[in-house]
C-alpha positions in Angstrom: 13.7 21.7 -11.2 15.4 24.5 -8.4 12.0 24.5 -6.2 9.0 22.3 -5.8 5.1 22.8 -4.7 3.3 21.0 -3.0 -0.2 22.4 -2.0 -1.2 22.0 1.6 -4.3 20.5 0.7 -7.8 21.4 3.0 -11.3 20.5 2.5 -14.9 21.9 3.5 -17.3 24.8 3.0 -15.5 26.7 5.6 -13.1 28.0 2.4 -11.3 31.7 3.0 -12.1 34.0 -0.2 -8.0 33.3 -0.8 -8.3 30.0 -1.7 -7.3 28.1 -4.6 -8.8 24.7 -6.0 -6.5 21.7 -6.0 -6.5 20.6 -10.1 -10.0 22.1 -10.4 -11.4 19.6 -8.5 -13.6 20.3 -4.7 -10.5 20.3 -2.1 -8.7 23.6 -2.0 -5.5 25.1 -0.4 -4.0 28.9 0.8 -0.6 27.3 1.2 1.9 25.7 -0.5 4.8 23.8 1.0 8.2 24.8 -1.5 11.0 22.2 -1.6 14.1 22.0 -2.5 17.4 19.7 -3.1 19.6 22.6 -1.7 17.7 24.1 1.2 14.8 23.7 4.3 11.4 23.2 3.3 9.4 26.3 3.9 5.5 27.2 3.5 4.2 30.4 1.8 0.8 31.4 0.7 -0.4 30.4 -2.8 -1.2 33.7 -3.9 2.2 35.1 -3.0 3.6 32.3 -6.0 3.9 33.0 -9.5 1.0 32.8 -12.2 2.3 30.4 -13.8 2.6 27.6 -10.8 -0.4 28.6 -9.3 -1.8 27.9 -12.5 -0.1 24.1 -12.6 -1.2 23.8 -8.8 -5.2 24.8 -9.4 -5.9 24.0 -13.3 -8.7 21.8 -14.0 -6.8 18.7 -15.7 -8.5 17.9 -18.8 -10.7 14.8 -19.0 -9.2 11.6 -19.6 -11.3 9.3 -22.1 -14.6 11.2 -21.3 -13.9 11.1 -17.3 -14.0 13.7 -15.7 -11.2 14.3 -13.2 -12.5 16.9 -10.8 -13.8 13.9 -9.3 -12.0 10.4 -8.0 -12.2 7.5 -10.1 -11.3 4.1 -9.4 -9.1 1.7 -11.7 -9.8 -2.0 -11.5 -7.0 -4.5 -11.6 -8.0 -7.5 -13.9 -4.7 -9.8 -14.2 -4.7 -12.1 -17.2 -1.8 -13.4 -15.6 -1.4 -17.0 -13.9 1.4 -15.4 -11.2 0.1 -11.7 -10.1 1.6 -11.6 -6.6 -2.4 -11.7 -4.7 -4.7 -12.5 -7.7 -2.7 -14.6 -10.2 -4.7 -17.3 -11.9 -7.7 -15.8 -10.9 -8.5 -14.9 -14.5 -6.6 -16.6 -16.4 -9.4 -17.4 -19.0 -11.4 -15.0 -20.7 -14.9 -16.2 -19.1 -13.7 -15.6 -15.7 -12.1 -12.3 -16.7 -15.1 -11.2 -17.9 -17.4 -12.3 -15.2 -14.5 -10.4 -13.3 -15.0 -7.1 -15.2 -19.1 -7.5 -15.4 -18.4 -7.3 -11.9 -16.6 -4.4 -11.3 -18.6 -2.7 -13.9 -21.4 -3.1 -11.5 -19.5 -1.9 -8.6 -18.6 1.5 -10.1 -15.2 0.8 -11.5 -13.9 4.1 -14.5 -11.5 2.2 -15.8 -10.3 -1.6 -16.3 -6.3 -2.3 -15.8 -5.8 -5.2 -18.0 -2.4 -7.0 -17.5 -0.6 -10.1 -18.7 3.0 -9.6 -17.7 2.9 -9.7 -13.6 5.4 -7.0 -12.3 5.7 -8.1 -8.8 9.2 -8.0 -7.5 11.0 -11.1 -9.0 8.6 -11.6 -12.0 9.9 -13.0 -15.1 10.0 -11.4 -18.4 7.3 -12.6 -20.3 7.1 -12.6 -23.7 5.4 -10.5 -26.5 3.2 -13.3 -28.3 2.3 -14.8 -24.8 1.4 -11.2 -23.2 -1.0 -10.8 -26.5 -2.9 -13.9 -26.0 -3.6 -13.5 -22.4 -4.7 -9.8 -22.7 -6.5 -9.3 -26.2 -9.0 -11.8 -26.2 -9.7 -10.5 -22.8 -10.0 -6.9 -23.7 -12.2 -8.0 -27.0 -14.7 -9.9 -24.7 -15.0 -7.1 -22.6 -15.1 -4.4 -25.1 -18.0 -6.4 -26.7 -20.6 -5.7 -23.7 -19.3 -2.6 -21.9 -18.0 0.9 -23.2 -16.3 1.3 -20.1 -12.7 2.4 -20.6 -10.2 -0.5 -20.4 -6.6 0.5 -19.9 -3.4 -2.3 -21.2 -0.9 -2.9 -18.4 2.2 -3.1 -20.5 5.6 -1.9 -21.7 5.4 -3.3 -24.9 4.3 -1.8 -28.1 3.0 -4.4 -30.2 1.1 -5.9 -26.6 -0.2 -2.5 -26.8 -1.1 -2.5 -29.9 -3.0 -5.4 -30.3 -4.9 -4.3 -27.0 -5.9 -1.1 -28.7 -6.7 -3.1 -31.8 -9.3 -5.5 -29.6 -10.8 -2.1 -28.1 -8.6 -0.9 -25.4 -8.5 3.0 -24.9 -5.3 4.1 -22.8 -1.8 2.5 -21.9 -0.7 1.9 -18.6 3.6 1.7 -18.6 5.0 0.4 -15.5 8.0 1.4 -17.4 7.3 5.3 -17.5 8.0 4.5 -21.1 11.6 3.7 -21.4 11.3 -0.1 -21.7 9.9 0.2 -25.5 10.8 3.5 -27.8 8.1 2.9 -29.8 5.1 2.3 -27.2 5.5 6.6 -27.1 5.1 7.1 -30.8 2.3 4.8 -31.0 0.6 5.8 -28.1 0.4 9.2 -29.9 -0.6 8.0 -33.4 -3.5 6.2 -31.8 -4.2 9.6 -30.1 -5.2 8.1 -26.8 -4.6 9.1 -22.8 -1.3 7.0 -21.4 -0.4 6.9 -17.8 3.3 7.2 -17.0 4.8 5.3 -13.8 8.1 5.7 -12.0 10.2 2.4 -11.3 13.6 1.7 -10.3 14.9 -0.8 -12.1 13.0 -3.9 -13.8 10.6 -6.4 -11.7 12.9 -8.8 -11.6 15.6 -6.8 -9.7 13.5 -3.5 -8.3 13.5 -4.8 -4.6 17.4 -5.5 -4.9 18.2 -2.3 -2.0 16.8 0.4 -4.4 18.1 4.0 -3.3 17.9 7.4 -3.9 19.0 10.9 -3.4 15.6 12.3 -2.4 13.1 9.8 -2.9 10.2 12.5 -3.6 12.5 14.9 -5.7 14.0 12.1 -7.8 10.8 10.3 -8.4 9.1 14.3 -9.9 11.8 14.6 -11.8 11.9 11.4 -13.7 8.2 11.7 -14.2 8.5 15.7 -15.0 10.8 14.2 -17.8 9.0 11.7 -19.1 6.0 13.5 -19.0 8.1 16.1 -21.6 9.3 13.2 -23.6 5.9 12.1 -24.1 5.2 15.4 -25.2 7.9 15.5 -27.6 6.6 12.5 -28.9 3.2 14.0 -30.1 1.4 13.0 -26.8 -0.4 16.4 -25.4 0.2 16.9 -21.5 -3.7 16.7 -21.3 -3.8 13.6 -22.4 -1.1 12.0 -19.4 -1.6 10.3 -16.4 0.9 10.2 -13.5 2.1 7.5 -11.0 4.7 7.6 -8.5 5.0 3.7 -8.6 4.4 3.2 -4.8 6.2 -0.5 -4.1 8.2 -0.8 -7.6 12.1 -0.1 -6.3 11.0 1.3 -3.3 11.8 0.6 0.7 8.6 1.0 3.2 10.1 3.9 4.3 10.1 5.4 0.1 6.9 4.5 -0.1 5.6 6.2 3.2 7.2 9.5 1.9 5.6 9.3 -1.2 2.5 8.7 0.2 2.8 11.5 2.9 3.7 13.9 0.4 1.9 12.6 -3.2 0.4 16.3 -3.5 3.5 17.3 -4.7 2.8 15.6 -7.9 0.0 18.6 -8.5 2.9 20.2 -9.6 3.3 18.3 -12.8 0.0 19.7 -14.1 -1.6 16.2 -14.9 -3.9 13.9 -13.1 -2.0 11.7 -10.9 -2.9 7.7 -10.3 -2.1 6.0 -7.2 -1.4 2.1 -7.4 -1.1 0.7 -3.5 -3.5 -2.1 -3.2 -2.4 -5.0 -1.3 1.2 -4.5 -2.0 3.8 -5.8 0.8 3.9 -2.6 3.0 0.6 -2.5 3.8 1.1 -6.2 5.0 3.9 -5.0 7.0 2.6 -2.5 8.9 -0.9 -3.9 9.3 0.9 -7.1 9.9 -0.9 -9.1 7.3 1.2 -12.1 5.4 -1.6 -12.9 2.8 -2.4 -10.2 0.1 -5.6 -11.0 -0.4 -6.8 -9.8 3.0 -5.3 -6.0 2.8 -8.2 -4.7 1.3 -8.9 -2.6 4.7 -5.0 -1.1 4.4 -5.4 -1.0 1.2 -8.3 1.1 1.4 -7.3 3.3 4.0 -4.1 4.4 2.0 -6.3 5.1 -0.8 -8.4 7.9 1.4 -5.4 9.5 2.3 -4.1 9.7 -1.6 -7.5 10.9 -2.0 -7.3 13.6 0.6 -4.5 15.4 -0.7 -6.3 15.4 -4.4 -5.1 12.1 -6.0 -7.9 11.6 -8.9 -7.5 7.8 -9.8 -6.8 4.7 -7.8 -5.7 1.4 -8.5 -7.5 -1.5 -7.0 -8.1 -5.0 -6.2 -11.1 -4.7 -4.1 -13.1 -2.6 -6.0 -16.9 -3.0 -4.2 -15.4 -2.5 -0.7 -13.0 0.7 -2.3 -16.0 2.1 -4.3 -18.6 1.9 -1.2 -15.9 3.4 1.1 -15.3 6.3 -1.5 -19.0 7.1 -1.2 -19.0 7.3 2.4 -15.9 9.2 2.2 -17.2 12.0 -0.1 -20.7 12.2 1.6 -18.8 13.3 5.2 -16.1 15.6 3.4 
């Protein structure tokens, strides 16, 4: 893309007649920041842009799976995994997984992440029939007593297949969908949402001194293109979900930008997910070594997202994130 918009996002009643809704949801904007790789930033009124982006900009985004996303929603992370950087082992059977997700259920969660491939930096490859057994049986216990939505953390088309198989609904690719050609096609056959991510390189080697041109510029563009790959592949643009892949081949200072700027991804025209819990910057800068007790960093990066119109977060700590959303939206 030449230029870039990012809304200049506001909330309140106090809303001038000019204003336009951020992806149809309750927070609005008059201006829109307009970036480029070749010149200064600069700030111009949203009604003074073309129909056509202020269209992408304000445009309800279609629901996702029933949910309806003029409103946040909050992901729960449930690792079938034995090495998840803060939660491995954790639920590594499907009775505690379940008791896990019975949990979350309770505590307000939209969707359930299920994973059995940890992607912390340095992770090993894990393979396809081992991926299956932690995940399926999982999904299949959980599907049996809940018709909440239940997402399958994985790059792999026949994981995902067997997780929509055992009553998964969406796909979650860490891999923005260029690890597996045919998790795409199938994806689209099954007619379900997917949620595209931006990484930098695999787990195993992402945190070996990732760089970039313009962090924020390169990270829409590789998402603007997979998102029309997706497309290509029979997957409607309703249907997709996007995350700028905060921590995965990304500095503290990357993931900072992102995070100051993560209204930019408006501009794609799709929902966008935000993944931060616990992950090792929020240690830094809180200066907390154990992941497990970032659920206060973790949180407060989540309101921020929130505030510039991010519809879906990714969390660990889903009772503390859900009762701090509720406080957040009764004061805004």
């Amino acid at each position: 893309m030449s230029a870039y918009h990012r809304p200049i996002v506001q909330h309140g009643s106090a809303r001038p007649a000019e204003a336009l809704p951020v992806a149809g949801g309750p927070l609005w904007f008059t201006h829109v920041e307009i970036l480029s790789r070749q010149g200064d930033p600069r700030v111009v009124a949203a009604l003074d842009l073309a129909s056509d982006i202020q269209a992408r900009l304000s445009g309800t985004r279609a629901p996702i799976a029933g949910l309806d996303m003029g409103r946040p929603h909050i992901m729960g992370i449930l690792n079938a995994t034995p090495d998840s950087f803060s939660d491995g082992g954790q639920h590594a059977t499907v009775e505690a997984a379940r008791a896990a997700a019975r949990q979350m259920v309770a505590q307000g969660v939209s969707i359930l992440d299920v994973g059995g491939e940890s992607t912390r930096p340095g992770a090993d490859f894990v393979p396809v029939e081992t991926e299956i057994a932690r995940t399926a049986p999982v999904i299949s216990a959980i599907a049996a007593e809940s018709d909440t939505l239940i997402s399958i953390d994985t790059r792999k088309s026949e994981v995902a297949a067997a997780a929509l198989d055992a009553g998964a609904g969406m796909v979650n690719d860490v891999s923005g969908f260029t690890f597996d050609s045919g998790l795409a096609p199938l994806s689209a056959t099954r007619s379900i949402p997917v949620c595209v991510m931006h990484a930098q390189g695999d787990p195993e080697t992402m945190q070996d001194d990732p760089h970039y041109d313009d962090v924020l510029l390169d990270v829409f563009d590789f998402l603007n293109n997979r998102i029309s790959h997706l497309e290509a592949m029979g997957v409607p643009r309703g249907q997709i979900v996007a995350d700028p892949g905060i921590g995965f081949g990304k500095t503290l200072d990357h993931n900072l930008t992102l995070l100051r700027n993560i209204g930019l991804f408006h501009d794609l025209g799709v929902p966008i997910l935000l993944g931060a819990s616990r992950k090792r910057f929020i240690g830094t800068i809180a200066r907390e070594p154990r992941a497990d007790a970032r659920a206060p960093g973790s949180i407060a990066v989540a309101l921020a997202a929130l505030a510039q119109g991010v519809q879906i977060i990714r969390v660990h700590d889903v009772g503390e994130t859900a009762q701090a959303l509720r406080l957040w939206s009764a004061v805004r």
